[in-house]
BATOR-699205 format. One line per 4 residues: number of its first residue (from 1); for each residue y, z, x of N, C-alpha, C, CB. Coordinates in Angstrom, 2 decimals, decimal comma, always signed. Atoms other than C-alpha are relative to their C-alpha. Glycine has a CB too. Example, Ala and Ser with C-alpha at 12.3 -4.5 7.8 and 13.67 -1.06 7.14 Angstrom:
1 = -1,19/+0,00/+0,89/-4,50/+7,80/+12,30/+1,20/+0,00/+0,90/+0,03/+1,25/-0,99 | -1,19/-0,06/-0,82/-1,06/+7,14/+13,67/+1,09/+0,73/-0,77/+0,46/-1,42/+0,41;
//
This chain:
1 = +1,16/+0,88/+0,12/+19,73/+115,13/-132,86/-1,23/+0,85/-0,25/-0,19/-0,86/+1,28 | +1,09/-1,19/-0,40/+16,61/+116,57/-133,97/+0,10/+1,22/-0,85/+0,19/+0,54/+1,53 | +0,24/-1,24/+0,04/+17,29/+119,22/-135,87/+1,05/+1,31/+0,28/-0,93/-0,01/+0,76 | -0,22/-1,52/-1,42/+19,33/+120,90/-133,09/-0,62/+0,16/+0,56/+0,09/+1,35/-0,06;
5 = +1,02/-0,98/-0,78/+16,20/+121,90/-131,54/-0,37/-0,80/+1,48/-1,59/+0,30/-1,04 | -0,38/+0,74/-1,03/+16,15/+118,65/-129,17/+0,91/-0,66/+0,30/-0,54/-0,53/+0,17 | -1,47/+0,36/-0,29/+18,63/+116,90/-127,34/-1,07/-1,35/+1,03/+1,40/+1,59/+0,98 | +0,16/+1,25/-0,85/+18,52/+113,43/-125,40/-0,72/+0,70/+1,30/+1,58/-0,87/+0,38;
9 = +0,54/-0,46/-1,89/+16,62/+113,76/-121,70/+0,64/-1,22/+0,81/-2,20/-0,05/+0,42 | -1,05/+1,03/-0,47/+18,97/+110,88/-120,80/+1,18/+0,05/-0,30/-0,20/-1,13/-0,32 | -1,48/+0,50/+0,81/+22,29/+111,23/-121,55/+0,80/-0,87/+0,82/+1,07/+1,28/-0,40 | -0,70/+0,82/-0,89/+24,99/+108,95/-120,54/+0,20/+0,23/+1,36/+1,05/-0,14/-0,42;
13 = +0,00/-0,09/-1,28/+26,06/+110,74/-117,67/-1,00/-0,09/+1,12/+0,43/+0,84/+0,08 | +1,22/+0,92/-0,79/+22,83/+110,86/-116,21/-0,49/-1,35/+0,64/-0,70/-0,03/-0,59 | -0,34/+1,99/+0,06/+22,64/+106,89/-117,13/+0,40/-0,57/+1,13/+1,31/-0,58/-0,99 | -1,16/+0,08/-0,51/+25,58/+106,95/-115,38/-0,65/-0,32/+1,35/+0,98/+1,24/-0,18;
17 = -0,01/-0,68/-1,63/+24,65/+108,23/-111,98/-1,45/+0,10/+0,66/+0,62/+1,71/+0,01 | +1,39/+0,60/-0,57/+20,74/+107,24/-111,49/+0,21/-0,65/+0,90/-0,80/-0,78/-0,75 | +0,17/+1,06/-0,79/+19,91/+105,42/-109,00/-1,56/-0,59/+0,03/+0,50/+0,44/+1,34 | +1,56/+0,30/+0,77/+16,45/+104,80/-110,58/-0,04/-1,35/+0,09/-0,25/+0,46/-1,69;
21 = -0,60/+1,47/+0,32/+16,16/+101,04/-109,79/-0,52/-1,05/-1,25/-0,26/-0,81/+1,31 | +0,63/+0,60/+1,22/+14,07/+100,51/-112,90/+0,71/+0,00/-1,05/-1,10/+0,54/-0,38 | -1,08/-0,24/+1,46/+17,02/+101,62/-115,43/+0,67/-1,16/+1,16/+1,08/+2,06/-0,61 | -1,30/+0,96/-0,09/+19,42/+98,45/-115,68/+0,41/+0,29/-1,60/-0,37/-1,94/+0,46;
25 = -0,92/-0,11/+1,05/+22,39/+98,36/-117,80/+0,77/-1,23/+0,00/+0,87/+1,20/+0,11 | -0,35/+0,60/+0,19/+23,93/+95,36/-119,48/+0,79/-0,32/-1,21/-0,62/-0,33/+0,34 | -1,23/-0,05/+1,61/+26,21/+94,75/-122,71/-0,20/+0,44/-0,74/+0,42/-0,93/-0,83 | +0,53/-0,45/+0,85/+23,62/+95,99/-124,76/+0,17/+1,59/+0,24/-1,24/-0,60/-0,07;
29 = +0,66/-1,64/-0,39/+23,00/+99,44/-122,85/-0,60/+0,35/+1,05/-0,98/+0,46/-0,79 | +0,83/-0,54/-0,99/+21,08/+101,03/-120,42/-1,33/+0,23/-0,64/+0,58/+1,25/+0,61 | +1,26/+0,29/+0,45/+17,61/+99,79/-120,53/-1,33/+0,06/+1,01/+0,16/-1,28/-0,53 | +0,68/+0,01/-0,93/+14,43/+99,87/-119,00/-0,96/-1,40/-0,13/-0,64/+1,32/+0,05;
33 = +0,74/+1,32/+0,20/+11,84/+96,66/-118,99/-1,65/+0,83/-0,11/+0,28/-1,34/+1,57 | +1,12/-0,21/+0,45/+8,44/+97,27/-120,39/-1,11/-0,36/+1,13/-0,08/-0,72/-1,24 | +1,05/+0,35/-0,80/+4,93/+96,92/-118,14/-0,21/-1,08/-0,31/-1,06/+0,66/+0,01 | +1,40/+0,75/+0,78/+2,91/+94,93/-120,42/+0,38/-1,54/-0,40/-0,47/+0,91/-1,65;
37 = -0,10/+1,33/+0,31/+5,09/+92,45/-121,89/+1,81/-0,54/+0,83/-0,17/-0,09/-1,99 | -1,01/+0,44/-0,56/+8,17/+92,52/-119,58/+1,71/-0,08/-1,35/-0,73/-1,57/+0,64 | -1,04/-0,21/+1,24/+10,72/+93,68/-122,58/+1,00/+0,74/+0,20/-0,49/+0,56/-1,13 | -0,39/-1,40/-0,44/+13,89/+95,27/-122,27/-0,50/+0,89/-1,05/+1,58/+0,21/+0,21;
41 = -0,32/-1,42/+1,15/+14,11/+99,07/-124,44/+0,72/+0,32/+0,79/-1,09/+1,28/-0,54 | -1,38/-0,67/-0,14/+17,29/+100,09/-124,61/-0,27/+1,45/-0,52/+1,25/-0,80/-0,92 | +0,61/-1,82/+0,40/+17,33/+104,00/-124,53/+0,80/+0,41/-1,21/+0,41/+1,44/+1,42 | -0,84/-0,39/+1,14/+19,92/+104,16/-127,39/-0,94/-0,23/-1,21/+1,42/-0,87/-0,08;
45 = +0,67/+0,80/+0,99/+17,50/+101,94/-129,66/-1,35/+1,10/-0,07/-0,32/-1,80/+0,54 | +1,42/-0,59/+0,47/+14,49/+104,24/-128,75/+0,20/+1,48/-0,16/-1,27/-0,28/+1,13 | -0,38/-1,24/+0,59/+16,14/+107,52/-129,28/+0,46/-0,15/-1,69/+1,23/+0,57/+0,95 | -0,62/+0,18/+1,49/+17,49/+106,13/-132,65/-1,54/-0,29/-0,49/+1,38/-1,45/-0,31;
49 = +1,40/-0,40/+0,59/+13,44/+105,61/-133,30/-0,65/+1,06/+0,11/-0,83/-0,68/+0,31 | +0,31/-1,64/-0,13/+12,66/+108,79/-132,33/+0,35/+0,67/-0,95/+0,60/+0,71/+1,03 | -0,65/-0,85/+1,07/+15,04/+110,38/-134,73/-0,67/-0,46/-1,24/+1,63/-0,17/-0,10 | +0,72/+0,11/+1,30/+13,45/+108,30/-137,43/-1,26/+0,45/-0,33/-0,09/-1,12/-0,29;
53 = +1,37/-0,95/+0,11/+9,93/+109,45/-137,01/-0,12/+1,02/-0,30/-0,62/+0,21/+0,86 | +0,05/-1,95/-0,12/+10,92/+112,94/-136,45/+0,06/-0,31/-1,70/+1,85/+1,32/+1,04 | -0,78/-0,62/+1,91/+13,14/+112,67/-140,11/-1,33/-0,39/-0,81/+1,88/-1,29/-0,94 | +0,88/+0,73/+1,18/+9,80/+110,66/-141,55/-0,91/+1,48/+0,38/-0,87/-2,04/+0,27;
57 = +1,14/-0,99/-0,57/+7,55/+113,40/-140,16/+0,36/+1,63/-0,78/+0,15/+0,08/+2,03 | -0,89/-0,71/+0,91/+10,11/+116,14/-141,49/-0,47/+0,24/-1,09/+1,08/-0,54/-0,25 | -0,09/-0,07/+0,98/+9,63/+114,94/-144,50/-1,38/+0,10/-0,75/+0,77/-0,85/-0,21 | +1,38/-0,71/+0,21/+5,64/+114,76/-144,68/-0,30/+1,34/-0,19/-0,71/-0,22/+0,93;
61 = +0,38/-1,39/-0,36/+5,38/+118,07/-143,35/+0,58/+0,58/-1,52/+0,81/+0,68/+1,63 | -0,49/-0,45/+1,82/+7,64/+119,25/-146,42/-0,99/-0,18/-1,22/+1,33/-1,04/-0,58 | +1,37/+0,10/+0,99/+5,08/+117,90/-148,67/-1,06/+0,46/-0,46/-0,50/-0,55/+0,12 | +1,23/-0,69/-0,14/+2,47/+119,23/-147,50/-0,06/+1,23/-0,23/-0,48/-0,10/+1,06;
65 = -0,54/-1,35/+0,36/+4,02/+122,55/-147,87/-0,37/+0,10/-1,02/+1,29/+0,30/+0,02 | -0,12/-0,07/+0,46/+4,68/+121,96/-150,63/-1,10/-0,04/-1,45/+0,71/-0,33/+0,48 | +1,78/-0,19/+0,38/+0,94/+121,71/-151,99/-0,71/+0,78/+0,08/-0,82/-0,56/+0,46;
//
């Protein structure tokens, strides 16, 4: 993920073995519920946006180089 250079700060096992009572897990995943508007985020869904930013960001930066 990342590069290589980062890695999840949640991984399953972790997931797993919290006892964090704010992480719940349900069919979807292991999720947390938002302040503001009471939402889950699923940590799979916001690491898979993470990765996209990075790759969009990636790819700016390249650009710019490249100028």
């Amino acid at each position: 993920m990342l590069d290589a250079k980062f890695q999840r700060g949640f991984t399953l096992e972790r997931l797993r073995s919290t006892t964090e009572p704010k992480v719940h897990h349900d069919s979807g995943g292991y999720y947390i519920n938002t302040l503001s508007e009471n939402v889950k985020v699923y940590f799979d869904d916001y690491y898979l946006f993470l990765e996209k930013v990075y790759n969009r960001c990636q790819s700016e930066i390249a650009d710019l180089d490249s100028k």
